[in-house]
C-alpha positions as CSV (number, residue, x, y, z in Angstrom):
1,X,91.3,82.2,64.0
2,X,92.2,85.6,65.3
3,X,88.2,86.0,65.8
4,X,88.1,82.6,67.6
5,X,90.9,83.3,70.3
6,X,89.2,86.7,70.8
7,X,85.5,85.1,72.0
8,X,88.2,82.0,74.0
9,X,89.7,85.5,76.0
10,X,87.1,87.3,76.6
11,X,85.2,84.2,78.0
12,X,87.7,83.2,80.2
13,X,87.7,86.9,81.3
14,X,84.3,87.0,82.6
15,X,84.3,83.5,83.9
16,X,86.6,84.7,85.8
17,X,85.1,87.6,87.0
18,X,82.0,85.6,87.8
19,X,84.3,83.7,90.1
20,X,86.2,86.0,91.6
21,X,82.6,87.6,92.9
22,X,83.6,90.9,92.4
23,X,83.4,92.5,88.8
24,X,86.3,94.5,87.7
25,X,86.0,98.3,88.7
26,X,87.3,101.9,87.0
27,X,90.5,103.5,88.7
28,X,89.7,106.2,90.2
29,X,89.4,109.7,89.5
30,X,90.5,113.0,90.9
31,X,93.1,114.9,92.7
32,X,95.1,113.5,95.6
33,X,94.4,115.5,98.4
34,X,90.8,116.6,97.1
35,X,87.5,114.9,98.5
36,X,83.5,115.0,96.9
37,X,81.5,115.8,99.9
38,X,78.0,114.9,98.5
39,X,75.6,116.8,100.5
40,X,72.4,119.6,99.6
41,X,73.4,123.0,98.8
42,X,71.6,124.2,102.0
43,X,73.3,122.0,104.4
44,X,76.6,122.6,103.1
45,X,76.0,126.1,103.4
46,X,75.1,125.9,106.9
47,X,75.6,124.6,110.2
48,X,76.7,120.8,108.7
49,X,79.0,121.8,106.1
50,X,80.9,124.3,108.5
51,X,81.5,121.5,110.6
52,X,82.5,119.1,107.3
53,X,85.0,122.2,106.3
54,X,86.8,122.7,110.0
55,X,87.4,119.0,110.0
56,X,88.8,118.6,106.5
57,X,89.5,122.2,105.5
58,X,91.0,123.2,108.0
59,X,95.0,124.3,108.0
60,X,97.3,121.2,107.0
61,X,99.2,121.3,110.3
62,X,103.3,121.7,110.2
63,X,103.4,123.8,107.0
64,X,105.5,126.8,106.9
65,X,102.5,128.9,105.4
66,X,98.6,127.7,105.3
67,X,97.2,124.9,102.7
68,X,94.3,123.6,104.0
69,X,94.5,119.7,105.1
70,X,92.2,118.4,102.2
71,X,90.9,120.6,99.1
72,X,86.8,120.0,99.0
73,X,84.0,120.1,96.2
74,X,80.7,119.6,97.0
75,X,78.4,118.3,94.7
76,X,74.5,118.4,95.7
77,X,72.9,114.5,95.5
78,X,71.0,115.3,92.8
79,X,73.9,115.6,90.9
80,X,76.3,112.4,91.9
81,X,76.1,111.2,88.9
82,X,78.7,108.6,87.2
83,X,81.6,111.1,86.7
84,X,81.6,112.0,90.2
85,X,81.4,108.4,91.7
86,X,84.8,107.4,90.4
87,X,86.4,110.0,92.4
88,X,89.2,108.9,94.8
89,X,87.4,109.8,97.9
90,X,83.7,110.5,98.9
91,X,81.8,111.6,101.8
92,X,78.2,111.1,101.4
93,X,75.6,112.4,103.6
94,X,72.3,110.2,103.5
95,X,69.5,112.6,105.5
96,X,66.1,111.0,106.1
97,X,64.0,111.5,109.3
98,X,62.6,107.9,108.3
99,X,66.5,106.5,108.0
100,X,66.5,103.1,109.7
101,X,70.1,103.5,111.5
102,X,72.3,106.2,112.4
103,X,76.1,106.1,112.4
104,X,79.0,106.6,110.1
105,X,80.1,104.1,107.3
106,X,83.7,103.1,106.2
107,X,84.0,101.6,102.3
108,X,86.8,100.6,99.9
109,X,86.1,100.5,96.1
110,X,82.4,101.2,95.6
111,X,82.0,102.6,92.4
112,X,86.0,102.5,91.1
113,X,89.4,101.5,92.9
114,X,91.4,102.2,95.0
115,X,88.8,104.3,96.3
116,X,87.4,105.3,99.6
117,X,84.0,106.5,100.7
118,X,82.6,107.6,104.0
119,X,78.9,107.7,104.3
120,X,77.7,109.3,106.9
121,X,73.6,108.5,107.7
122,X,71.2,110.5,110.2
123,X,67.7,111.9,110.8
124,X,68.5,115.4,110.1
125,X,71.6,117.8,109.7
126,X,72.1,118.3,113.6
127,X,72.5,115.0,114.1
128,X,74.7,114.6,111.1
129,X,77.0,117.2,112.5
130,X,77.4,115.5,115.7
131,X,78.2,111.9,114.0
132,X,81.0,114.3,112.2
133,X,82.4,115.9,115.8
134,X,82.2,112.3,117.3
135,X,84.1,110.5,114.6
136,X,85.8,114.0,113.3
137,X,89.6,111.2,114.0
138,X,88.4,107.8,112.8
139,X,86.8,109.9,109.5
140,X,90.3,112.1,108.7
141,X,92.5,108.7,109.7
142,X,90.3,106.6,107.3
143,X,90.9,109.3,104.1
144,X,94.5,110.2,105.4
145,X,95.3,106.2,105.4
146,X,93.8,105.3,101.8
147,X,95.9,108.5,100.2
148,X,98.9,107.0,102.1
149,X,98.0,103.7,100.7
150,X,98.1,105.1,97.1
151,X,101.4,106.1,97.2
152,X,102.9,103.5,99.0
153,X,101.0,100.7,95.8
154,X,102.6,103.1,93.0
155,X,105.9,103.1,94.9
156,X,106.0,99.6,95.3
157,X,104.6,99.0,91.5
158,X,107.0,101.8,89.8
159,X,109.7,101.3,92.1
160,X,113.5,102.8,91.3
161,X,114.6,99.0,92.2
162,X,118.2,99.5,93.0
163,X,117.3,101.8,95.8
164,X,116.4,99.6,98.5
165,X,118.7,97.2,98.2
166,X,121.9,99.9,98.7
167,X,119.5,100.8,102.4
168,X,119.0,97.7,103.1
169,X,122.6,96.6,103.8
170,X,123.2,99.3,105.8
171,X,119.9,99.3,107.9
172,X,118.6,95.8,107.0
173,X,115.5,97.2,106.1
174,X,114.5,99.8,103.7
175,X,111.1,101.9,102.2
176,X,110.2,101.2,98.3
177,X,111.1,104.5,96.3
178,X,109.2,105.5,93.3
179,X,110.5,106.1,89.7
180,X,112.6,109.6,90.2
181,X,114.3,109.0,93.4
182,X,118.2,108.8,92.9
183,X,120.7,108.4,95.7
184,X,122.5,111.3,96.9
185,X,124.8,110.0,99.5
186,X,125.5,106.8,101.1
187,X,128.0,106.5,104.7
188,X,128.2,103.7,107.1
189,X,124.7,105.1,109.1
190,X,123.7,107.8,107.2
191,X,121.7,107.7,103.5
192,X,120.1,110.7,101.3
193,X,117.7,109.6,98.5
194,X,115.9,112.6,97.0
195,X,113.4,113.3,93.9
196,X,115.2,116.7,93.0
197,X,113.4,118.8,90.3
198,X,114.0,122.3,89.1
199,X,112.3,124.0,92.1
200,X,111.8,121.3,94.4
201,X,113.1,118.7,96.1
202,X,111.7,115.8,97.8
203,X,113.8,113.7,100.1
204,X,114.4,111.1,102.4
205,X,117.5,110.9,105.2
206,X,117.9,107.7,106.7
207,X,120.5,107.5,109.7
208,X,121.4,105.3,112.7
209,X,123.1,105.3,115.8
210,X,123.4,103.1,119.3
211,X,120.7,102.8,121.4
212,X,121.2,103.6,124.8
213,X,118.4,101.4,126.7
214,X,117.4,104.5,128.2
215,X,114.1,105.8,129.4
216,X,114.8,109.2,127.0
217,X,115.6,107.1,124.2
218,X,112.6,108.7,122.0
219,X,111.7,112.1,124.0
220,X,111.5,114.6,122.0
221,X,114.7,116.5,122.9
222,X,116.8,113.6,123.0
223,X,115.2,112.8,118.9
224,X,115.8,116.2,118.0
225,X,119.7,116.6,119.2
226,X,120.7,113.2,117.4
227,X,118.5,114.7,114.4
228,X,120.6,118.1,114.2
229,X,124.1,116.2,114.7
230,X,123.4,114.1,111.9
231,X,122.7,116.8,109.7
232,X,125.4,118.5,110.5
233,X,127.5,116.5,109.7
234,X,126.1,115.0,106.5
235,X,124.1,117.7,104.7
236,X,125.6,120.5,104.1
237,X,124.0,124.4,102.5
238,X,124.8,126.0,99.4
239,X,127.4,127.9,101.2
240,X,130.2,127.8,103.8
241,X,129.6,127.6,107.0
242,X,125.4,126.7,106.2
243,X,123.8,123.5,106.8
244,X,120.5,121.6,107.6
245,X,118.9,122.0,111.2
246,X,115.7,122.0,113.0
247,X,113.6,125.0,113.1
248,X,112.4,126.7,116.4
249,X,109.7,129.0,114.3
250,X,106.9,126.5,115.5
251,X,108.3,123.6,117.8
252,X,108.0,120.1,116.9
253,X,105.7,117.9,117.8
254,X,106.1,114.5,119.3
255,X,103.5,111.5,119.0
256,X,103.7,107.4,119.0
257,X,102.4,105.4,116.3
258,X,102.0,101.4,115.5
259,X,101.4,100.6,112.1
260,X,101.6,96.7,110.1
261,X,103.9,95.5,113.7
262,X,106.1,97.9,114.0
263,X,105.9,101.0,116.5
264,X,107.8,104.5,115.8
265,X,108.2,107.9,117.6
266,X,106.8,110.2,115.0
267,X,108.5,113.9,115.3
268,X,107.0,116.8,113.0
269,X,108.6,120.1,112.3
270,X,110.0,122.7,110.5
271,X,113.9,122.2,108.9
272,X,116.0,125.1,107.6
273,X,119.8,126.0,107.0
274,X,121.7,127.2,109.4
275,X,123.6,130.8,108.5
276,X,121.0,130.8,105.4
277,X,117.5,131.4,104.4
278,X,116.3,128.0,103.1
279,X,113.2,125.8,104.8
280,X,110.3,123.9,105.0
281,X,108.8,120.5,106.6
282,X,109.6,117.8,107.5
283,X,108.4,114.2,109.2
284,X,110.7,111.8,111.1
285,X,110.0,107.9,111.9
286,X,112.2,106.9,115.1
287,X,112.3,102.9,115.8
288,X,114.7,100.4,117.2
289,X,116.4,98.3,114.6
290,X,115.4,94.3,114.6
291,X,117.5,93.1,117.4
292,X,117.3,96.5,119.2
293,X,120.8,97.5,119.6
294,X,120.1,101.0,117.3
295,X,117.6,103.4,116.4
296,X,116.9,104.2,113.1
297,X,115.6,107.1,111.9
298,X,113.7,107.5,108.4
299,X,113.0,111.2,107.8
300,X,110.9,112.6,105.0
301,X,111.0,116.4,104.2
302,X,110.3,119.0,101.4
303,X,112.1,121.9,99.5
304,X,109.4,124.1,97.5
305,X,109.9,127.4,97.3
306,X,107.2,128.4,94.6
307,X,104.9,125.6,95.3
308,X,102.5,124.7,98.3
309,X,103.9,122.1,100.2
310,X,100.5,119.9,100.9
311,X,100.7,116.7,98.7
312,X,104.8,116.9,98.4
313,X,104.9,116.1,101.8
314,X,102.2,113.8,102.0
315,X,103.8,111.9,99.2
316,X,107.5,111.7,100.8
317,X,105.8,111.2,103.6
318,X,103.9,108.5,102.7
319,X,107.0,106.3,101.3
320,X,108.3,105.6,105.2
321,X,105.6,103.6,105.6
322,X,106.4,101.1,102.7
323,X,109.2,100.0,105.3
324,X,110.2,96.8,104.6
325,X,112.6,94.5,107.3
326,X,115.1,92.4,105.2
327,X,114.3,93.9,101.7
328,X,117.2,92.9,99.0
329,X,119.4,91.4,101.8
330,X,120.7,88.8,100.4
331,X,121.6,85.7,102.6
C-alpha cells in the first residue's frame, strides 16, 4: 500500500511539473555578497576584468573602514561546471568575434533559485569592457536588488510575527522582521527592534513626527536635525551624558528612490555616540505616512566592532523594504 501511494505522489509531482512548464530547480549556492564572474584567465587578468573589479570590487560606499562592495571569484569557462552554476549570482562573459548580437543580458533562476545571472555577450574583450562601463548601474542595481530580494523572502518566510503588528498600530504600516529580532522600545512615535548578539547589533529605529507641507520637508539638513532629536531623546549610551547622533567624519548623503509605489528620501551615513567612542553605519527611509499628515522614518544601522560591516548592513538594510501599509491592523 505504502509502495502504491508512493508511485500516486510522485506522479502527481511530475504531472505537475509538466504543467507548471518550469521543472523544479536547486536553491542556490554561495555567499551573500559574493558573485562567479565566469570569464578566461587572460581577460580577467587584463584590461576586462579590471573594469569587472572597479565596478563590483570596488569600496562598499558608507563604511566606516573599506570592504569592497561585492567579494568576487572568477572561475575560467572551462571550468563552470555544475557546482559553480547553482551559485547565487553569475556574470558570464560570452566572447566570440562570430557572436550574433551584442549587449548585456538580465536572468532569474537559470540553473537554481533564487538566483541571478548577468551575461554579458561581445566580439572581443574591448567591447566587453565597454558594455560593462555603459551598463556599470543597471548591472550593480540588478545583483544589489536580487540580494535585497533574498532577505526580504526569508524575512517574510521566518518572520518574528508579533513584531509587526506592535509597528503597525503606531505607524500603520510596518517591515517583516526575521527570526532574532526582539523589541527594544516602544513610545507613541518612536520604536527600536534590534537583532543584538554578543558583538553585534543589528537594528532598526522607526519614528514619526508632523509634516510640515514644506518645500524642506526631505532636504537633507532638515532629515538629519529631526534624525538627531529623536535619538536624543530615545536612545541613550552606555554612560551619562552619551547618546546616539549623526557623524560628521564623512557627511551623509542624500538621494530619492521609488520602489513597489511608494517613494522615500534615502539618507546614508555614519552614527556614533555622543561624549563616547561607539559607531558605524547606518541607512534611513524618509516618506509621508498614507494620508500625508507625517513623515515616517525607518532607519536601519549596524554595531560591529570586530566584524566587517558589509552584509550586516545589507541585511538590516534590506528589511525596510519589506514595508508593508496596513500589516496586522486590525479593523
Amino acid at each position: 500500500m505504502k509502495r502504491i501511494l508512493w508511485l500516486i505522489l510522485t506522479f502527481t509531482l511530475l504531472l505537475s511539473s509538466c504543467k507548471g512548464g518550469k521543472a523544479l530547480l536547486p536553491n542556490v549556492s554561495g555567499k551573500a555578497g559574493e558573485i562567479i564572474v565566469v570569464i578566461d584567465k587572460d581577460d580577467w587578468e587584463g584590461n576586462l576584468g579590471t573594469g569587472v573589479r572597479d565596478l563590483l570590487a570596488c569600496d562598499c560606499p558608507w563604511l566606516p573602514t573599506k570592504e569592497p562592495l561585492y567579494s568576487l571569484v572568477n572561475v575560467a569557462p572551462g571550468s563552470f561546471g555544475d557546482l559553480f552554476k547553482v551559485h547565487r549570482n553569475i556574470l558570464y562573459f560570452t566572447l566570440n568575434p562570430r557572436i550574433d548580437s551584442t549587449g548585456v543580458l538580465y536572468r532569474h533562476d537559470v540553473w537554481a533559485s533564487p538566483q541571478c545571472v548577468v551575461q554579458v555577450s561581445a566580439p572581443d574583450s574591448e567591447t566587453a569592457l565597454g558594455l560593462i562601463r555603459t551598463d556599470g548601474a543597471t548591472i550593480t542595481g540588478f545583483i544589489e536588488q536580487a540580494e535585497r530580494d533574498r532577505v526580504v523572502r526569508n524575512s517574510i518566510r521566518y518572520e518574528e510575527r508579533n513584531l509587526a503588528p506592535l509597528v503597525a498600530e503606531v505607524f500603520g504600516g510596518s517591515p517583516h522582521f526575521p527570526m532574532g529580532y526582539q523589541m527594544k522600545k516602544r513610545t507613541s512615535d518612536f520604536v527600536w527592534i534590534a537583532d543584538e548578539k554578543q558583538y553585534t547589533m543589528q537594528g532598526i529605529f522607526i519614528y514619526k513626527y508632523p509634516a510640515s507641507g514644506l518645500n524642506d520637508e526631505f532636504e537633507l539638513g532638515n532629515i538629519i536635525s529631526r534624525r538627531n532629536a529623536a535619538l536624543k531623546e530615545n536612545v541613550p549610551g552606555m554612560f551619562d551624558n552619551t547618546w546616539m547622533t549623526t557623524g560628521d567624519f564623512m557627511p551623509p548623503q542624500l538621494g530619492f528612490f521609488r520602489y513597489r509605489g511608494r517613494d522615500f528620501a534615502q539618507v546614508r551615513g555614519l552614527w556614533e555616540v555622543e561624549n563616547d567612542y561607539m559607531g558605524g553605519p547606518f541607512v534611513s527611509h524618509s516618506f509621508y505616512s498614507q494620508d500625508g499628515s507625517e513623515v515616517i522614518v525607518a532607519e536601519a544601522f549596524v554595531y560591529a566592532p570586530k566584524y566587517d560591516k558589509r552584509q550586516y548592513l545589507r541585511q538590516v538594510e534590506s528589511i525596510l523594504y519589506s514595508w508593508e501599509w496596513g500589516y496586522g491592523v486590525k479593523e
